[in-house]
Backbone and ligand atoms as CSV (ligand in chain L), in Angstrom:
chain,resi,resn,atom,element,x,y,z
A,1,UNK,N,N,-81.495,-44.748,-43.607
A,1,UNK,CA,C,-82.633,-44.479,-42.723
A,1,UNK,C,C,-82.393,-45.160,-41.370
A,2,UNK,N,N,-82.523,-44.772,-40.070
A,2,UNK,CA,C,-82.468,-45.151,-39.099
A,2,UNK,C,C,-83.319,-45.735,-38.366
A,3,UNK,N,N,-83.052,-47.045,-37.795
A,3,UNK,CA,C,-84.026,-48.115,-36.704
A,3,UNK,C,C,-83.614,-48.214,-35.704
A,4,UNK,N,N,-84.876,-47.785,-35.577
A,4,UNK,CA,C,-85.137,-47.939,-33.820
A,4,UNK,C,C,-85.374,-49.509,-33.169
A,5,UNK,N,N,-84.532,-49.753,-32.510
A,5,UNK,CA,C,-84.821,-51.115,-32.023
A,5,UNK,C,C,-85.735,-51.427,-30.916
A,6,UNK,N,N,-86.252,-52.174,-30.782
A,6,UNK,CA,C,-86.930,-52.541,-28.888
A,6,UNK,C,C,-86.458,-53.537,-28.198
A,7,UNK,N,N,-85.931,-52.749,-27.492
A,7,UNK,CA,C,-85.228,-54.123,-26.951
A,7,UNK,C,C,-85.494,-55.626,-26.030
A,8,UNK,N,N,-86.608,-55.189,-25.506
A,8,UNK,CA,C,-87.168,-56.247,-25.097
A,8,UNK,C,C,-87.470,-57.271,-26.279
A,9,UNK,N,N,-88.400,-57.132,-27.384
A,9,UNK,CA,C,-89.197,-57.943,-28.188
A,9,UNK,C,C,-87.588,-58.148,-29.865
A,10,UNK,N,N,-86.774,-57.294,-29.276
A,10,UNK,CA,C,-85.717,-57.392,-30.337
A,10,UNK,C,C,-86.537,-56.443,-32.014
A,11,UNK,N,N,-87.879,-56.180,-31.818
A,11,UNK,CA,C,-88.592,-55.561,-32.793
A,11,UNK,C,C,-88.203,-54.615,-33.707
A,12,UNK,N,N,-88.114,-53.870,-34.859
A,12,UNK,CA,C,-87.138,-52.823,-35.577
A,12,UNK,C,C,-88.384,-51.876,-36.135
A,13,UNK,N,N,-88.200,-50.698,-36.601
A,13,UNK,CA,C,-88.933,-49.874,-36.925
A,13,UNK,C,C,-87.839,-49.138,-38.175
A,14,UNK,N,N,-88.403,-48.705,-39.102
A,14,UNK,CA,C,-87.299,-47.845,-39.601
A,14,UNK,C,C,-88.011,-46.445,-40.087
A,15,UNK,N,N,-87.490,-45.101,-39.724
A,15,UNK,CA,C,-87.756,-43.702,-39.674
A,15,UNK,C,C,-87.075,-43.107,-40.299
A,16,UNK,N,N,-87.628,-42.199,-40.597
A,16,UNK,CA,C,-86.807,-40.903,-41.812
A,16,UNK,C,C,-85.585,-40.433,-40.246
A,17,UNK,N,N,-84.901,-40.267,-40.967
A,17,UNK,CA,C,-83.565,-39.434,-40.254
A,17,UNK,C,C,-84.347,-38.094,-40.214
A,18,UNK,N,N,-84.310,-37.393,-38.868
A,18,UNK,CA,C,-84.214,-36.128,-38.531
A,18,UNK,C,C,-86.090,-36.158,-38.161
A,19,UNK,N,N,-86.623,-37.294,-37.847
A,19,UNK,CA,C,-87.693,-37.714,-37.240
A,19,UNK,C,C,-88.082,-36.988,-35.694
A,20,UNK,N,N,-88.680,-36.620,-35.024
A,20,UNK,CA,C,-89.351,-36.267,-33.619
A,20,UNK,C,C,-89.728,-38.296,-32.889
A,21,UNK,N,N,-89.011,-38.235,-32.027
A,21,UNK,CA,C,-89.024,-39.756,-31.646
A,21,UNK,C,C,-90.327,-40.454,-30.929
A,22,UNK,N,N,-90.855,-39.490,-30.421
A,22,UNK,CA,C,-91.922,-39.630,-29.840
A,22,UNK,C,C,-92.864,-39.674,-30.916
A,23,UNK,N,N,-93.018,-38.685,-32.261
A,23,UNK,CA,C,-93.862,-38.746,-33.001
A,23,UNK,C,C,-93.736,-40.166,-33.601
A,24,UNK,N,N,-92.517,-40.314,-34.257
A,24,UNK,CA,C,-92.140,-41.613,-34.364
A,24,UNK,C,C,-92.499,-43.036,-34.238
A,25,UNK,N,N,-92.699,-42.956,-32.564
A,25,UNK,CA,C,-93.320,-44.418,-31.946
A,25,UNK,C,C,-94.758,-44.001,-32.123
A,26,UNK,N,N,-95.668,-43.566,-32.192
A,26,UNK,CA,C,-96.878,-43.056,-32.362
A,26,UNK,C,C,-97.280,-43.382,-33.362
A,27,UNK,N,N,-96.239,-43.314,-34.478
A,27,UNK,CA,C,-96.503,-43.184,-36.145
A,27,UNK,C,C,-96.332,-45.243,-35.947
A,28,UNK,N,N,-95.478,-45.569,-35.371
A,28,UNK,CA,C,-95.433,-47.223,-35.464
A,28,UNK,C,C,-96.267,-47.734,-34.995
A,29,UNK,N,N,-97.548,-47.146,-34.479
A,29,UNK,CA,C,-98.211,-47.408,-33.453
A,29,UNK,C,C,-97.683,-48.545,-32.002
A,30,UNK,N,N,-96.904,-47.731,-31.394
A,30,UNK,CA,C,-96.645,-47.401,-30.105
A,30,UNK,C,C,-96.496,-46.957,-28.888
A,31,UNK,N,N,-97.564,-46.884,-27.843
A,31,UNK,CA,C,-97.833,-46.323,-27.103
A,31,UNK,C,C,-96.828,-45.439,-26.576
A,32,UNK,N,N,-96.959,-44.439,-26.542
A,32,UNK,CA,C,-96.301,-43.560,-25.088
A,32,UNK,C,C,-96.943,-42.461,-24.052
A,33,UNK,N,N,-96.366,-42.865,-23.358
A,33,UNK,CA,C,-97.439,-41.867,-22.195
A,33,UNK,C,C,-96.922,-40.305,-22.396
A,34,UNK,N,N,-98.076,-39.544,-21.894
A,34,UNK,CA,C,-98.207,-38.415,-22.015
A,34,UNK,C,C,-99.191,-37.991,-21.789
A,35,UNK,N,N,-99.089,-36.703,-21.185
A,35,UNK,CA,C,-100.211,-35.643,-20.831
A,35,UNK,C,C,-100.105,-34.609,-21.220
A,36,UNK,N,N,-99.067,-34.604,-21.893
A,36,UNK,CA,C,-99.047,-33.228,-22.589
A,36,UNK,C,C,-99.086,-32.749,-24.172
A,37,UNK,N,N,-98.968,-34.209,-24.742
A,37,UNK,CA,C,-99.205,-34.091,-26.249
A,37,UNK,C,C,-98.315,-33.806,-26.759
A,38,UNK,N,N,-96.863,-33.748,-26.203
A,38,UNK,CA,C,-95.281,-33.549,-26.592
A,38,UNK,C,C,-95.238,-32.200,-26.754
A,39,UNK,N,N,-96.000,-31.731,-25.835
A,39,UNK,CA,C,-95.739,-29.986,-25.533
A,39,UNK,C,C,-94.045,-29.773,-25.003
A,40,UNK,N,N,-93.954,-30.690,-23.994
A,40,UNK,CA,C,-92.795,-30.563,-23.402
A,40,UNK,C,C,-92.403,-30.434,-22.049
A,41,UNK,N,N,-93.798,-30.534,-20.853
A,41,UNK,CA,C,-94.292,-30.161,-20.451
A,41,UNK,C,C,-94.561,-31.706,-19.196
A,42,UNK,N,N,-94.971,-32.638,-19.560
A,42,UNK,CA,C,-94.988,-33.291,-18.753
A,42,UNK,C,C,-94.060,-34.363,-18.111
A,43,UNK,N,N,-93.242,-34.438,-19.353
A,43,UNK,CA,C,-91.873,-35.667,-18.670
A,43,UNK,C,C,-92.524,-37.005,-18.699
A,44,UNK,N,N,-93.711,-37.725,-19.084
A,44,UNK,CA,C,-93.992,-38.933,-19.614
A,44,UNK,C,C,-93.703,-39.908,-19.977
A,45,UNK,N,N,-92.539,-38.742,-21.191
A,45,UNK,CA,C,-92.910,-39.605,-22.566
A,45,UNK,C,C,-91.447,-40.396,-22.872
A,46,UNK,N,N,-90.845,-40.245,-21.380
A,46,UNK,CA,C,-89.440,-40.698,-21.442
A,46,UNK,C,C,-89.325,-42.043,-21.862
A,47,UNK,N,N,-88.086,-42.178,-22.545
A,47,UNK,CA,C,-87.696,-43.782,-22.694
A,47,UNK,C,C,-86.034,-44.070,-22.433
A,48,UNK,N,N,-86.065,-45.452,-22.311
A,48,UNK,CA,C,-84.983,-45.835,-22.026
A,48,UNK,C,C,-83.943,-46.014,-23.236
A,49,UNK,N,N,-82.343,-45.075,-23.269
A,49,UNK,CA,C,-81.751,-45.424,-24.528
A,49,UNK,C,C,-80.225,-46.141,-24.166
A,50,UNK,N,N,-80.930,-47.743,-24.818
A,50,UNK,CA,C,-80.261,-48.725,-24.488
A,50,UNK,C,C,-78.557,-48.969,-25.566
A,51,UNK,N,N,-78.705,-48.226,-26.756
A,51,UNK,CA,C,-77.917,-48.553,-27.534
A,51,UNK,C,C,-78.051,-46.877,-28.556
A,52,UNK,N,N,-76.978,-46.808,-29.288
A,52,UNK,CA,C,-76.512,-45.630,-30.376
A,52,UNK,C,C,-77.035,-43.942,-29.368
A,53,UNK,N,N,-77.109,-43.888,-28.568
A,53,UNK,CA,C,-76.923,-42.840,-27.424
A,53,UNK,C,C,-76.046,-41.461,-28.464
A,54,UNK,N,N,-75.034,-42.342,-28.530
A,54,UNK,CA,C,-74.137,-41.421,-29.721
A,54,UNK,C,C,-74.466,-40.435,-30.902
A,55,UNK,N,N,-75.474,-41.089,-31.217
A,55,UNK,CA,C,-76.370,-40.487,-32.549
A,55,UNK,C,C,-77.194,-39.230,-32.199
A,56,UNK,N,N,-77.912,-39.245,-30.166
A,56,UNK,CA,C,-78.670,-38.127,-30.260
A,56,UNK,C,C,-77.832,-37.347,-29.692
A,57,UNK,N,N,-78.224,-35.751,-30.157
A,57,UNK,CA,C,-77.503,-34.867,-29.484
A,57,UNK,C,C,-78.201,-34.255,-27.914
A,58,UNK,N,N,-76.915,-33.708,-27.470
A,58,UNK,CA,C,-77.315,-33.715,-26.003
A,58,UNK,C,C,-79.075,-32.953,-25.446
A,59,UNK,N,N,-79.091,-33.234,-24.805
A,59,UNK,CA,C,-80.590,-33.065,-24.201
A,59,UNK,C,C,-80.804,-31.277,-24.075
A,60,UNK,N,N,-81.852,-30.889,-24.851
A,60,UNK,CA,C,-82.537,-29.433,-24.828
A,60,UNK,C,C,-82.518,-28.910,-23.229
A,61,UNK,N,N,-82.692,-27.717,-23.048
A,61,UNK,CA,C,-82.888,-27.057,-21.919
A,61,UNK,C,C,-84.159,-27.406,-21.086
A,62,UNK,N,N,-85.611,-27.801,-22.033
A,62,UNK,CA,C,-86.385,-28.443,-22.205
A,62,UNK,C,C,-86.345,-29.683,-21.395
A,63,UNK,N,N,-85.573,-30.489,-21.828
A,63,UNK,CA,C,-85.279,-32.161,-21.427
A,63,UNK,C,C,-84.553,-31.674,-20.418
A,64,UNK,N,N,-83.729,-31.300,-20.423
A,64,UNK,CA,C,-82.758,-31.046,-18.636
A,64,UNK,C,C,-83.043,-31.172,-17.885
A,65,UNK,N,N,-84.475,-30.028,-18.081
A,65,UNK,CA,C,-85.118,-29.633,-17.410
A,65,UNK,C,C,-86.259,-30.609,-16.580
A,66,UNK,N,N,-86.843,-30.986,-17.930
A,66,UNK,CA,C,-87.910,-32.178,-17.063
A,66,UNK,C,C,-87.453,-33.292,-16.627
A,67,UNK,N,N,-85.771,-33.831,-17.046
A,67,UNK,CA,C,-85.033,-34.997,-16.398
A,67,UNK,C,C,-85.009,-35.149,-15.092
A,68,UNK,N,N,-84.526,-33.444,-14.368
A,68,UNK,CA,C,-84.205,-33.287,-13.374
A,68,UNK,C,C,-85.478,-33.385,-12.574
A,69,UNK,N,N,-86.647,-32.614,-12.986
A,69,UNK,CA,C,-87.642,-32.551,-12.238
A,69,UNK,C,C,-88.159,-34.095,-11.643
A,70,UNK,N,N,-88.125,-34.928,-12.871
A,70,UNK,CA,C,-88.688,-36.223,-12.973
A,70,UNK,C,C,-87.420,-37.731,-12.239
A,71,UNK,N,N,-86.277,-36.877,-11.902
A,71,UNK,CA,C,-85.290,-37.239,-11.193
A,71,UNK,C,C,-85.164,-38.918,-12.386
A,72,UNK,N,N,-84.606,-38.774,-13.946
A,72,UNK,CA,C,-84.562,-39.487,-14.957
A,72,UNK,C,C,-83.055,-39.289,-14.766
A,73,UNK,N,N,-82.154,-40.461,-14.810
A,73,UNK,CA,C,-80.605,-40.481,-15.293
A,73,UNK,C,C,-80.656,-40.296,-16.677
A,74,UNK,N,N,-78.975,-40.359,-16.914
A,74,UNK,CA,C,-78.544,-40.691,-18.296
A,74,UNK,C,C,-78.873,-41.136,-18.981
A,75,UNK,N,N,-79.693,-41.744,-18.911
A,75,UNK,CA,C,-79.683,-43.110,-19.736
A,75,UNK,C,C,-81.783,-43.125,-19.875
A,76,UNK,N,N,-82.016,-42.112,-19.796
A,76,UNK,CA,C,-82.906,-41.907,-19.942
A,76,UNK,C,C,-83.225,-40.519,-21.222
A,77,UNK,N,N,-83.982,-40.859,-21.859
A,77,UNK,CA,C,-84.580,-39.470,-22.469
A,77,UNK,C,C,-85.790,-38.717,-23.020
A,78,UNK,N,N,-86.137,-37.551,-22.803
A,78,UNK,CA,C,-87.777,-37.139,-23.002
A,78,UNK,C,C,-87.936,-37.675,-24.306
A,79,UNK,N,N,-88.616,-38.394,-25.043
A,79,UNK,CA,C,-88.711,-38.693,-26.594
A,79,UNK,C,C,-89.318,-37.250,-26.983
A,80,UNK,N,N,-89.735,-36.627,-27.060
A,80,UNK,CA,C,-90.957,-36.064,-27.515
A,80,UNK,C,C,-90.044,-34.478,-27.893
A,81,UNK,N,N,-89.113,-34.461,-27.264
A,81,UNK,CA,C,-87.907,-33.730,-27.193
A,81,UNK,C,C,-86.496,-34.139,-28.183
A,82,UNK,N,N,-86.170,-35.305,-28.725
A,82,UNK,CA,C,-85.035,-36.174,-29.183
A,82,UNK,C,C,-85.832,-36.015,-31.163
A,83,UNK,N,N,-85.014,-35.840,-31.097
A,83,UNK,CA,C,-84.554,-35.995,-32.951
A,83,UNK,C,C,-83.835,-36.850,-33.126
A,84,UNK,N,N,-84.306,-38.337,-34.094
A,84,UNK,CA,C,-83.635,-39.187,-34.027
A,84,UNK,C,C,-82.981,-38.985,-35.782
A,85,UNK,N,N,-81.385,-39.566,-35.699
A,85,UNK,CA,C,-80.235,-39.168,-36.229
A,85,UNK,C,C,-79.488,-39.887,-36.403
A,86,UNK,N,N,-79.438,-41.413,-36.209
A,86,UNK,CA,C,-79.326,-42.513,-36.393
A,86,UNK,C,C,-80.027,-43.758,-35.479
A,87,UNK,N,N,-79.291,-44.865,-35.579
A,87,UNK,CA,C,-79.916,-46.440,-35.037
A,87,UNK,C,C,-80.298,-46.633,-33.625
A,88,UNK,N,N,-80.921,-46.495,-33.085
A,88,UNK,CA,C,-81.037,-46.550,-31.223
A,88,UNK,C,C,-82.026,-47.483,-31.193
A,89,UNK,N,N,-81.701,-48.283,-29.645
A,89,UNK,CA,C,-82.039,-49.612,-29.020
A,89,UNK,C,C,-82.508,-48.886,-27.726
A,90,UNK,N,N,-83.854,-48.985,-27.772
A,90,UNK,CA,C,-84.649,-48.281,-26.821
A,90,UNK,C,C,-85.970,-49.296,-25.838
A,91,UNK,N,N,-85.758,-49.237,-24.906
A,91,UNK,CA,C,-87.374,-49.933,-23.855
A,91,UNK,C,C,-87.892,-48.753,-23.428
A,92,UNK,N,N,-88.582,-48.930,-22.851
A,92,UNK,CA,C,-89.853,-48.379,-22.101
A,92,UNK,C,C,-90.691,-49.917,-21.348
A,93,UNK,N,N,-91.737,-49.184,-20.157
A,93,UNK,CA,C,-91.798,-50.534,-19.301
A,93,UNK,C,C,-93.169,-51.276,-19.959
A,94,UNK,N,N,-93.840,-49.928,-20.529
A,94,UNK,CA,C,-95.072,-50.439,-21.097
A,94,UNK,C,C,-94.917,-51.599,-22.693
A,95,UNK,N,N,-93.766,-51.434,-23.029
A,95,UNK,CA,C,-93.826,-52.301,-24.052
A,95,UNK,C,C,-92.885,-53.683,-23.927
L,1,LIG,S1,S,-95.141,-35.814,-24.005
L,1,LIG,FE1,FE,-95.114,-34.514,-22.270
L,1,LIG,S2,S,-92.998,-34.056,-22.074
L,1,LIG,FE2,FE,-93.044,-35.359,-23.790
């Protein structure tokens, strides 16, 4: 089963493999922003992926899409969009 780390607080979570990441932090009770309810739609709900990058597969047409709009690097990704698939070390500013 795969954990999600935080990297600020060093904190661990552990999720079913093949999880919605955004649903995910929600389910840990963890805030994430959004206005769209992980429609896909607002670019929010991004987080920072600090570690196992490797594990998600590349970003939907979807995520490209709102990366670019939301002018998000690499190293950024829509959660709400990401299927998590193994271990990732993730911030965000609110936590
Ligand atoms: S919650 Fe709006 S794009 Fe993810």
């Amino acid at each position: 089963m795969p954990k999600i780390k935080f990297s600020k607080d060093q904190s661990e979570i552990i999720v079913a493999k093949g999880v919605n990441l955004r649903q995910a932090l929600l389910d840990a009770g963890k805030p994430i922003a959004s206005s769209c309810g992980g429609e896909g739609v607002c670019g929010k709900c991004w987080v920072k992926v600090m570690g196992g990058e490797n594990t998600l597969l590349p970003p939907n047409e979807i995520e490209d899409f709102l990366k670019v709009k939301n002018e998000l690097g690499p190293i950024y990704r829509i959660s709400c969009q990401v299927t998590v698939e193994g271990d990732l070390i993730i911030d965000a500013p609110y936590w």
